[in-house]
C-alpha positions, 0 to 999 in steps of 0.5 A: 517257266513254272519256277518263273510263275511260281516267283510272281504268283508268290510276290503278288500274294506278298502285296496283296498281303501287305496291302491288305494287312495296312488296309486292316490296320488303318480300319482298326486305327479309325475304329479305335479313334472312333470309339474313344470320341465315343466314349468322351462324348458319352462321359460328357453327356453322362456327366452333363446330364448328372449335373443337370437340373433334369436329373436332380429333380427326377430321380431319388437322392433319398428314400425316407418312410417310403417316400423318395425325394429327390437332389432338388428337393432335398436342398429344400430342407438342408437350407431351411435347416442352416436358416433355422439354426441361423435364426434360432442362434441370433435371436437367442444371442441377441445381446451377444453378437460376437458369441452368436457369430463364434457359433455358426458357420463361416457364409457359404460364399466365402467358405462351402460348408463341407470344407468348415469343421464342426465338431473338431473332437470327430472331424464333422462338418458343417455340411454334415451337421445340416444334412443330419438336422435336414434328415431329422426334420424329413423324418419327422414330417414324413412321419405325419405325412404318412399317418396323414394318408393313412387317416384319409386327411386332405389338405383343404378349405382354410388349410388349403389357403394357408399353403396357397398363400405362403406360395404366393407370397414366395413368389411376390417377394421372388419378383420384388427383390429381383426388381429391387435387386438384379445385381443379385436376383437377375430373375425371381428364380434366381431368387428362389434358387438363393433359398432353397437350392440352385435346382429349386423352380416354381413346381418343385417348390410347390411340391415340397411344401405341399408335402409339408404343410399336408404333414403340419396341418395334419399334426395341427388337425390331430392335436386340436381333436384332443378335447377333455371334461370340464372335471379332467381340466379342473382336476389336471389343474389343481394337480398342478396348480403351483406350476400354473398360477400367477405370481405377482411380487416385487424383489431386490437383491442385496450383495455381500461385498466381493472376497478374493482368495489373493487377499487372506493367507490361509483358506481358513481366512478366506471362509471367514471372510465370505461368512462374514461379508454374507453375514452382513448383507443378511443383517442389512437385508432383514433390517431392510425389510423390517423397515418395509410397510408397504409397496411404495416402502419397499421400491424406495428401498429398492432403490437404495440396496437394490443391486439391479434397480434401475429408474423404473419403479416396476423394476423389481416388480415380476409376475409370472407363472410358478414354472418359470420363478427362480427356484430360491424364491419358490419356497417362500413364495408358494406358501399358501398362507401368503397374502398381500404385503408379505415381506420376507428374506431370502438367502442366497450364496451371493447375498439375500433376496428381499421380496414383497408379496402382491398375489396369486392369482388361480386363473379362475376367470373368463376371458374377454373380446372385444371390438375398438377405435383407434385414434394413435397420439403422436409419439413425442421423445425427449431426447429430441429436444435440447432440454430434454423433458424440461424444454418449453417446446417438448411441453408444447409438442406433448400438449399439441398431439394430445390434444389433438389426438383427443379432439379426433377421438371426441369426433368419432365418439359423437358419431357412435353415439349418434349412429346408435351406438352398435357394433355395426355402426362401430365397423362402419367408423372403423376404415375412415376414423381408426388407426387399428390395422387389426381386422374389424378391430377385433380381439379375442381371447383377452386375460390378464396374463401373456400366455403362450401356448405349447402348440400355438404362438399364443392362446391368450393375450394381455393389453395395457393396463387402462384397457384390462381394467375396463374389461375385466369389471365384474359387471361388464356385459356385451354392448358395454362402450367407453372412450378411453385414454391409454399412456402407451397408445392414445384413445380407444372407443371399446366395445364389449362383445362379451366373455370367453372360455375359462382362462384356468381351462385355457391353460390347463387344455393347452398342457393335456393336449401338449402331453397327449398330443406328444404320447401320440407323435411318439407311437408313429412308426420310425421311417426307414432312411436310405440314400442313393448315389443322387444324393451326392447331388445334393447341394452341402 
């Protein structure tokens, strides 16, 4: 009986085993399922919430002089690298399209930069070549930024504005090309996100151009500080004063005839041909200039050698500062006994030169503001009419809108002189009467001569010919006014309001402060740059 027992106690534990043991199996299986949903759900989450804006917006893609930076407004500089170089490139190639297009990138749209190779000696990308020009100009900034904080400086008053401002107008334009434009710029974010990067919104944006225009303004702030002695810009500019002073002079070219090597047996018949079709063009060009009195002489004669004289008189005329003359006309044009009507010759390997000489002009005088009525004379253009500059009805249009044009300026003038004749009066004229869109119609600053600034778009600046004259009398004073016709613009009621700076001190402050001012860039502390796992992130 206890056989029997034993039997059943056995086969009872067997089930209960077995039942158990498929029980256990069937709990690891659930287990085991319920941990890989688990785990697909946590990679997708993760990788949602990497590709998320929250991410590229929070957390460092890269660290450059101890300040992070993050996908987002990483993106902000790499684009506005591919813009620069974009623009820098068409407008230096302007004349040469196809050459400008042979040196940028496919549009990202139908090729993304990483895919396009820039330099194919090292496999270099276009998206490498942007991200390194992006760290380059975060470097740079960076550096001002953290001298900027170290000095105490504040992005404020007038600088301030000027950051306010250019957000502002971002956001107005976001808003008018996604009114203009929905098809592309369903939103104005969405227009913001085509600048500067698909992560970019309004806060990011105000952040990342809070950081550059802080650094710009602080540079700006450190560069205008620089002042000097009126002994130091005296003594620079002498120092210098072939690079600086104005030449002014009048020049053709005269080309030896074209040799070809196919053309003569032996080489030693190819250099004699050269030297003699050189020869000739030397002996044309003295004689040339032998026959050459004065000014009107030598444009007639310009445009009977001139290889490059075209129907403008002032087409061989040139005036610009010594830096800038072509290195083979330096010699003969620095020396210091040249005066007026000088002629002289100058060979080349291609021909010789002809050159008559006007001035040099040392710079030393003072520059000129002044206030003014506009009133424009309706441009009239030949190429309108059948007959060009000989059809009745041309004539007919140039007189009308010149006439016009006069009377109106007649009007204004009579009423300056009848309010008194003052600035005020002048000011109040100005919003019904003038077609100047310049602030108060006010200028400042005015020379005889464009100059660009190192630091700034320009220091100062030339008008058309009738006006330089006026304010440039050596007897001019403030409260001067006259009506004055100009052949480019029309009639300008002017008001003198009075004398500058030293144009030759203007020049010469503006190269101290650009050599001073880059000694200073140059001592700031190379940042430290270093990339995150983020910064894969990154839009390339």
């Amino acid at each position: 009986m206890s056989g029997l027992f034993d039997k059943r106690a056995d086969g009872a534990s067997r089930r209960e085993a077995r039942s158990q043991k498929e029980h256990l199996a069937r709990r690891k299986s659930r287990i085991i399922s319920i941990s890989v949903v688990s785990v697909v759900a946590l990679v997708f989450i993760c990788a949602l919430f990497i590709n998320s804006n929250i991410i590229r917006r929070t957390m460092p893609a890269i660290t450059i002089g101890g300040i992070a930076f993050s996908a987002a407004e990483f993106d902000y500089f790499y684009n506005a690298a591919y813009f620069e170089y974009h623009e820098r490139i068409t407008e230096q190639f302007s004349q040469m399209p196809e050459l400008a297009a042979s040196m940028l990138p496919a549009p990202r749209w139908e090729k993304p930069f990483p895919t396009q190779v820039y330099n194919h000696d090292t496999g270099e990308t276009w998206a490498d070549f942007f991200v390194e020009w992006a760290i380059r100009s975060m470097s740079e900034l960076v550096g001002l930024y953290n001298a900027s904080i170290a000095s105490g400086f504040v992005l404020e008053g007038e600088q301030r504005l000027r950051y306010e401002n250019e957000i502002e107008g971002l956001l107005r334009e976001a808003d008018m090309y996604s009114a203009m434009q929905p098809h592309n710029y369903p939103t104005p974010a969405s227009y913001l996100q085509a600048l500067y990067g698909n992560s970019i919104n309004e806060a990011t944006l105000r952040k990342v151009m809070e950081f550059v225009f802080t650094a710009i303004s602080y540079s700006e702030h450190v560069r205008d500080s620089i002042s000097y002695s009126g002994e130091d810009l005296e003594a620079y500019y002498l120092e210098n004063r072939d690079d600086l002073d104005i030449f002014k002079y009048r020049t053709f070219f005269v080309p030896a005839e074209s040799v070809f090597r196919g053309e003569h047996e032996t080489e030693e018949d190819f250099i004699e041909a050269q030297e003699t079709v050189l020869t000739e063009a030397r002996e044309l060009a003295m004689l040339v200039a032998a026959s050459i009195s004065t000014e009107e002489d030598f444009i007639e004669s310009a445009a009977i050698h001139g290889d490059d004289f075209s129907d403008d008189p002032d087409s061989s005329l040139r005036e610009m500062q010594g830096e800038w003359l072509d290195s083979d006309l330096t010699s003969w044009l620095l020396d210091r006994s040249r005066s007026y009507g000088d002629v002289g010759t100058v060979d080349v390997a291609a021909g010789t030169h002809v050159l008559f000489f006007i001035n040099r002009d040392d710079n030393d005088y003072q520059t000129t503001s002044m206030r003014q009525i506009l009133i424009i004379r309706e441009s009239v253009y030949p190429e309108d009419y059948p007959e060009g500059e000989d059809d009745p009805d041309f004539i007919a249009a140039v007189e009308y809108y010149e006439t016009e044009a006069r009377e109106r300026a007649e009007t204004v003038f009579e009423l300056f002189l009848l309010g008194g004749a003052t600035e005020e009066h002048l000011i109040e004229l100005m919003e019904e009467h003038s077609d100047d869109s310049t602030d108060g119609g006010f200028y400042d600053g005015m020379a005889k001569f464009h100059y660009f600034g190192h630091g700034e778009s320009f220091l100062a600046m030339r008008v058309v010919s009738e006006i330089e004259d006026w304010l440039f009398e050596p007897w001019r004073e403030f409260g001067d006014f006259e009506l004055v016709n100009t052949e480019a613009f029309g009639y300008h009621l002017l008001y003198f309001m009075g004398h500058g700076e030293r144009f030759r001190d203007i020049i010469s402050g503006d190269r101290m402060r650009t050599r001073d001012y880059a000694l200073w860039k140059d001592e700031l502390p190379e940042p430290d740059v270093s990339k995150h796992w983020v910064f894969s992130l990154t839009q390339q």
